[in-house]
C-alpha positions in Angstrom: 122.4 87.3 96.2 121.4 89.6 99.1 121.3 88.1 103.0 118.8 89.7 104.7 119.4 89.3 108.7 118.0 90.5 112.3 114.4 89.5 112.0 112.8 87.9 115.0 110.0 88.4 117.5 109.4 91.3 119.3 106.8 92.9 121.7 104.8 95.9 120.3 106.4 98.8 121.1 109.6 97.0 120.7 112.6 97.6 118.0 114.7 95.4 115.9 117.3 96.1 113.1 117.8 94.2 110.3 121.1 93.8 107.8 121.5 93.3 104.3 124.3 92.5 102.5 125.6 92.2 98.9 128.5 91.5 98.0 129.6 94.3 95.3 127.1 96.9 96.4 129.4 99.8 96.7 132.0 99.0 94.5 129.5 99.6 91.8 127.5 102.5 93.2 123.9 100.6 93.6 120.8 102.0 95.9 119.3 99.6 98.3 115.3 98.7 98.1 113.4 97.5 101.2 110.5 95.2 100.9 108.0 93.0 103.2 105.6 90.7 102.5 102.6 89.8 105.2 101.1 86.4 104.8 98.5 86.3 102.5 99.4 89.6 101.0 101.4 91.5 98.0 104.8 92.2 98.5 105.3 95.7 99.2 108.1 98.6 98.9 109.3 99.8 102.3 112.1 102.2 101.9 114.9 102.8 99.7 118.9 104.3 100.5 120.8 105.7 97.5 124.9 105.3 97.9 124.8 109.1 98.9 122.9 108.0 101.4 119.5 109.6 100.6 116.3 107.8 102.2 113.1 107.2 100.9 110.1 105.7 103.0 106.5 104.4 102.2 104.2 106.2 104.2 103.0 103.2 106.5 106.6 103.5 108.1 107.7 107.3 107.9 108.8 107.9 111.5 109.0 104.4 112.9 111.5 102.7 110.3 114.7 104.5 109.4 117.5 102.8 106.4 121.2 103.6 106.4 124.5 102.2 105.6 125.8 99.6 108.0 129.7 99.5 109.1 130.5 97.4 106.2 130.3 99.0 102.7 128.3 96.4 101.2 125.6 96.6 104.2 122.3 98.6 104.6 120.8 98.4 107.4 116.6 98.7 108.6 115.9 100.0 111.9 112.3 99.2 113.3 111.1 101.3 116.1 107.8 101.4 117.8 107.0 98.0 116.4 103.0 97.2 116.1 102.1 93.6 114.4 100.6 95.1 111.4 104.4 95.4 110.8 104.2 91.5 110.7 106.1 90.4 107.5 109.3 88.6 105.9 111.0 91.1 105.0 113.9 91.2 102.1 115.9 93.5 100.2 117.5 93.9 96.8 119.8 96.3 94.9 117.3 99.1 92.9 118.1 98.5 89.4 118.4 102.2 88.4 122.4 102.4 88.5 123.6 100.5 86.1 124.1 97.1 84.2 125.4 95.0 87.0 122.7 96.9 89.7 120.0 96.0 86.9 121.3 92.0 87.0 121.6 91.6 90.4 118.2 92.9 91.5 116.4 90.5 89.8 118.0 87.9 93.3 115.8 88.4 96.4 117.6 86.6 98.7 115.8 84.4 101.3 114.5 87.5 103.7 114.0 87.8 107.2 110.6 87.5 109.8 109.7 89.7 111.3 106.9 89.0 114.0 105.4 91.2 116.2 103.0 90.6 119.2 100.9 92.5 121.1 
């Protein structure tokens, strides 16, 4: 199940990173997929990393939010820059479930997510 870490407060104009982990990620060759969900709202897609490390952004963050691979090989990490609180969301992460069986099975777990809260 992914674990989804960092979140916090922050003052607008401020940066966090978040972590996520999952166990097995590398070992069988899944991509990463960001969400956040705002209170009251839809869940949305955020950004993506594929294990070659190609990044994918929604265009609310292109600029501010950048995704890579953390230290450890089953880690992706979120960086938040020039934080505003429409940005104001739990956010969570799964594997994409285009790369393969086992990528498939485990994004279907969501993990618990991480806040995010920002303040002007």
């Amino acid at each position: 199940q992914p674990v989804a870490a960092g979140g916090g407060s922050a003052q607008s104009g401020g940066a966090l990173r978040l972590s996520c982990r999952v166990s097995g990620l590398t070992e069988n060759g899944c991509a990463m997929d960001w969400f956040r969900q705002a209170d009251g709202m839809h869940k949305e897609w955020v950004a993506s990393i594929s294990q070659d490390g190609s990044a994918t952004y929604a265009n609310s963050v292109k600029g501010r939010f950048s995704v890579s691979k953390g230290d450890s090989g089953d880690t992706v990490d979120l960086q938040m820059d020039n934080l505003n609180p429409k940005v104001t969301a739990t956010y969570s992460c799964k594997t994409d479930p285009h790369g393969g069986a086992w990528c498939a099975d485990t994004s279907n777990y969501w993990g618990q997510g991480t806040r995010v809260t920002v303040s002007s």
